[in-house]
C-alpha positions in Angstrom: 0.0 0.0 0.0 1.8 3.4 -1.2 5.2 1.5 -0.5 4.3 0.1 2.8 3.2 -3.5 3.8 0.7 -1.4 6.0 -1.0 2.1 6.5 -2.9 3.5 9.1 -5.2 6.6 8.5 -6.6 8.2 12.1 -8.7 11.1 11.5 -11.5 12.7 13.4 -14.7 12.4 11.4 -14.9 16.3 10.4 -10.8 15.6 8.9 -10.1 18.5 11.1 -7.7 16.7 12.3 -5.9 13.6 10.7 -2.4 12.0 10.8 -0.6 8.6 8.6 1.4 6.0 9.6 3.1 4.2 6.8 6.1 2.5 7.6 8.9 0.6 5.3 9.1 -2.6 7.2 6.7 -4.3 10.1 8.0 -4.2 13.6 7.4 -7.8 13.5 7.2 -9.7 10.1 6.8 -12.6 11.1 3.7 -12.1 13.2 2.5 -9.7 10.8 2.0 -7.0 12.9 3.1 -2.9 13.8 2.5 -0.6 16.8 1.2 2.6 16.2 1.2 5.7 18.8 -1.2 8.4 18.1 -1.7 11.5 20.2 -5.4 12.4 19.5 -5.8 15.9 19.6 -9.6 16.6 19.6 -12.3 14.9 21.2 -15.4 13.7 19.4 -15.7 10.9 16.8 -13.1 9.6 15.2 -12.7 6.7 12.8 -9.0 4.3 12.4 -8.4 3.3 9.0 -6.1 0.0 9.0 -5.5 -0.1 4.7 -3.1 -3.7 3.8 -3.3 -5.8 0.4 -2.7 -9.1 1.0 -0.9 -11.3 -1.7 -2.7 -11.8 -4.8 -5.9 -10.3 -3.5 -7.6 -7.0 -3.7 -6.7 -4.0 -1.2 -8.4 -4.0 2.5 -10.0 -1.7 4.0 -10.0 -2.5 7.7 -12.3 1.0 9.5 -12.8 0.8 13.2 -15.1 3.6 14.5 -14.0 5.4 18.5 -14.7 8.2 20.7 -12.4 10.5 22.2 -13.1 11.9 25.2 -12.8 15.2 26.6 -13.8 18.9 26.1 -15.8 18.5 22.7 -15.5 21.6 20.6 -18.5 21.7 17.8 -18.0 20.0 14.7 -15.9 22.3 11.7 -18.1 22.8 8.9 -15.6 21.9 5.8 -13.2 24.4 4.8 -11.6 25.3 1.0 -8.9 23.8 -0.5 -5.2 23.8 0.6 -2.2 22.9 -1.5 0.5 23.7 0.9 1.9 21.8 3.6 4.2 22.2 6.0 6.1 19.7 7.9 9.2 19.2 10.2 12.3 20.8 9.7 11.9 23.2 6.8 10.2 20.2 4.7 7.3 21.6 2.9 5.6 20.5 -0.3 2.9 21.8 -2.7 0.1 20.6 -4.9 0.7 21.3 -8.3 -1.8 20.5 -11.8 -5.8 21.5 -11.4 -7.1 24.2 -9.2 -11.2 22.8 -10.1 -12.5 19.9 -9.6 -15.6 18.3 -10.5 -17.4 15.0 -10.3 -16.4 12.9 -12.5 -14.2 14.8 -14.6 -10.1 13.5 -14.7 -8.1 16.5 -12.4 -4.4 16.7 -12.9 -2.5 16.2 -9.8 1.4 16.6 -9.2 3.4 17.5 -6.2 6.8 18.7 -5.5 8.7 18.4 -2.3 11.3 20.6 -1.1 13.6 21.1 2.5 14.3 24.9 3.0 14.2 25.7 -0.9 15.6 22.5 -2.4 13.5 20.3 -4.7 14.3 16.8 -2.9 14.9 13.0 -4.5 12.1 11.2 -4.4 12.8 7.5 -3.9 10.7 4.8 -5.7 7.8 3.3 -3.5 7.6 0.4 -5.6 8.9 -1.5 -8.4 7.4 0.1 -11.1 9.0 2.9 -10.1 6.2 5.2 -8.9 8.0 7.7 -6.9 4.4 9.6 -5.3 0.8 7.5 -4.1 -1.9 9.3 -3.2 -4.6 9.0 -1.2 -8.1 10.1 -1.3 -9.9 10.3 2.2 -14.0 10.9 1.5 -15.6 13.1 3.6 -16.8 11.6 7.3 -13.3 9.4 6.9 -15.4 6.6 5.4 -12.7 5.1 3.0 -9.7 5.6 0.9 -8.9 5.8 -2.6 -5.4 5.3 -4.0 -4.7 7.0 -6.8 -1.1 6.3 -8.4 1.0 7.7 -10.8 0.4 7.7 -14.5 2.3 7.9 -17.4 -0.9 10.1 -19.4 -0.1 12.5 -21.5 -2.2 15.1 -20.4 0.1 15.0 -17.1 3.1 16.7 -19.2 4.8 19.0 -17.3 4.2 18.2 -13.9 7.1 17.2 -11.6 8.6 13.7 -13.0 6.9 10.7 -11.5 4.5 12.0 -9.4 1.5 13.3 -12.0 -1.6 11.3 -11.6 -5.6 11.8 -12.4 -8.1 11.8 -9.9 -11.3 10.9 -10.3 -14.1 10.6 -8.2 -18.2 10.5 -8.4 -19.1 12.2 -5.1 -18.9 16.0 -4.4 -17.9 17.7 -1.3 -14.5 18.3 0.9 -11.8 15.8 0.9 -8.4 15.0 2.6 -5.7 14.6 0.1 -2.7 12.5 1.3 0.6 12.3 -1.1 2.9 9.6 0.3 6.7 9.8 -0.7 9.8 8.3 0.8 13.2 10.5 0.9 16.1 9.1 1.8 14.4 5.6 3.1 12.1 7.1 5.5 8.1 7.8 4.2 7.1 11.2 4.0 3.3 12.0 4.3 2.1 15.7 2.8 -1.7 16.4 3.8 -4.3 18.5 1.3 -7.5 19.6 1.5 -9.5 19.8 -2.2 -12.8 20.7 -3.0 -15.0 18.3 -5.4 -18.0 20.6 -7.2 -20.6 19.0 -8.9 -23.4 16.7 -8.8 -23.3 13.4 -7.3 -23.5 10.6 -9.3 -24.7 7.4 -7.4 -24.2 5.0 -10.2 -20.5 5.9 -10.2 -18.4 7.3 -13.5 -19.2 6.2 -16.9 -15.8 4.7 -18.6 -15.4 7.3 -20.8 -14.5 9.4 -17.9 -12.3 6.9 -15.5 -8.3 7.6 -15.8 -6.1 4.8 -17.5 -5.0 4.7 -13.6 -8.0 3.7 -11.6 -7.1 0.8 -8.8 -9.5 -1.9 -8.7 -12.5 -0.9 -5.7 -11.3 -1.7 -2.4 -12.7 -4.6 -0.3 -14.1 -2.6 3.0 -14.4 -4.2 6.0 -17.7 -3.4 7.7 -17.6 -2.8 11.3 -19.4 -5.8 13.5 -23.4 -5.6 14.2 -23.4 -4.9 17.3 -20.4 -3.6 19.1 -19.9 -2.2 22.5 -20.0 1.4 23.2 -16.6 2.8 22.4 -14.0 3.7 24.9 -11.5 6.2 24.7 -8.5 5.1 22.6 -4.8 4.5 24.6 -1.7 6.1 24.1 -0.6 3.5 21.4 -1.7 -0.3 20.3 -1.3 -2.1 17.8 -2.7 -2.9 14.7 -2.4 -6.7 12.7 -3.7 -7.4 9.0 
């Protein structure tokens, strides 16, 4: 998944607030498993997304659904798109290709990452040689859609493997995640876009999906009838 044999996704339902894990190799192969700390920072609902492809079979979706307690500020109605981020140490990258986008109409998507001015080398996340993945978080944190690079032509001009086409049949404010890896350690830049447009509940018609669509993820539905949620500890860990 995006370079990584697992990838965590916690984000409060609004996607005020949401943070990735996605790291290079498991803490415990063997066992199959990775510990995750996350310092929630709001209270109010909150959904873990657990995302893993197992060999030969079609990407999981694994969403479990908690409550964190404490002073609850109201819910952020959704905001307008960002395409800047900042991160650690002078590391800051940008969102680069379309400005609009509508339901079910290919955008143009292409970052470029740079450390206190300077473009950085992107490593290849897989053996293909795709250097950027990004991910898609729906409004309410529901599910993810990976979007990888493509070789397209209308994607001329954006910075070297990492153009790609999004497309997507629901409107409405979405978390845009572009995973990279520099110098062998995962680097995840956080967006915020803006899908206009009209639903469409029977999905895309062909003519519009990119050459680059990933199969549908298989979701996990959470059980019938679970307990009331507790609030989450300071770290756990997560097995696909």
């Amino acid at each position: 998944v995006a370079g990584s044999p697992l990838l965590v996704i916690a984000a409060r339902t609004d996607l005020t607030w949401l943070e990735a894990r996605a790291p290079v190799k498991l803490d415990e192969p063997k066992a199959a498993t990775h510990t995750f700390t996350f310092t929630y920072k709001q209270a109010g609902p909150h959904v873990l997304l657990t995302l893993y492809k197992p060999k030969g079979a079609p990407l999981v979706q694994m969403p479990s659904y908690l409550t964190v307690k404490g002073p609850r500020k109201p819910d952020t109605p959704p905001g307008g798109s960002q395409f800047t981020w900042r991160g650690p140490k002078g590391l800051k990258a940008r969102l680069v290709g379309d400005a609009v986008f509508d339901t079910c109409k290919p955008g143009r998507l292409g970052v470029s990452f740079k450390r206190k001015g300077k473009a950085l080398k992107l490593e290849p996340l897989t053996p293909d040689g795709d250097r950027v993945a990004y991910l898609l978080v729906s409004p309410g944190a529901r599910d993810v859609q990976i979007i990888p690079p493509s070789a397209d032509t209308r994607l001329k001009g954006l910075p070297e493997g990492t153009g790609a086409l999004l497309t997507t049949h629901l409107p409405g404010s979405f978390a845009l995640l572009a995973v990279a890896r520099v110098k062998g350690a995962p680097v995840i830049a956080r967006f915020d876009i803006v899908v206009g447009g009209d639903a469409q509940p029977g999905g895309c018609s062909p003519a519009s999906e990119p050459r680059n669509a990933a199969a549908a993820p298989k979701v996990v539905p959470p059980p019938a009838a679970a307990p009331a949620p507790k609030a989450p500890p300071a770290e756990g860990s997560t097995s696909p």
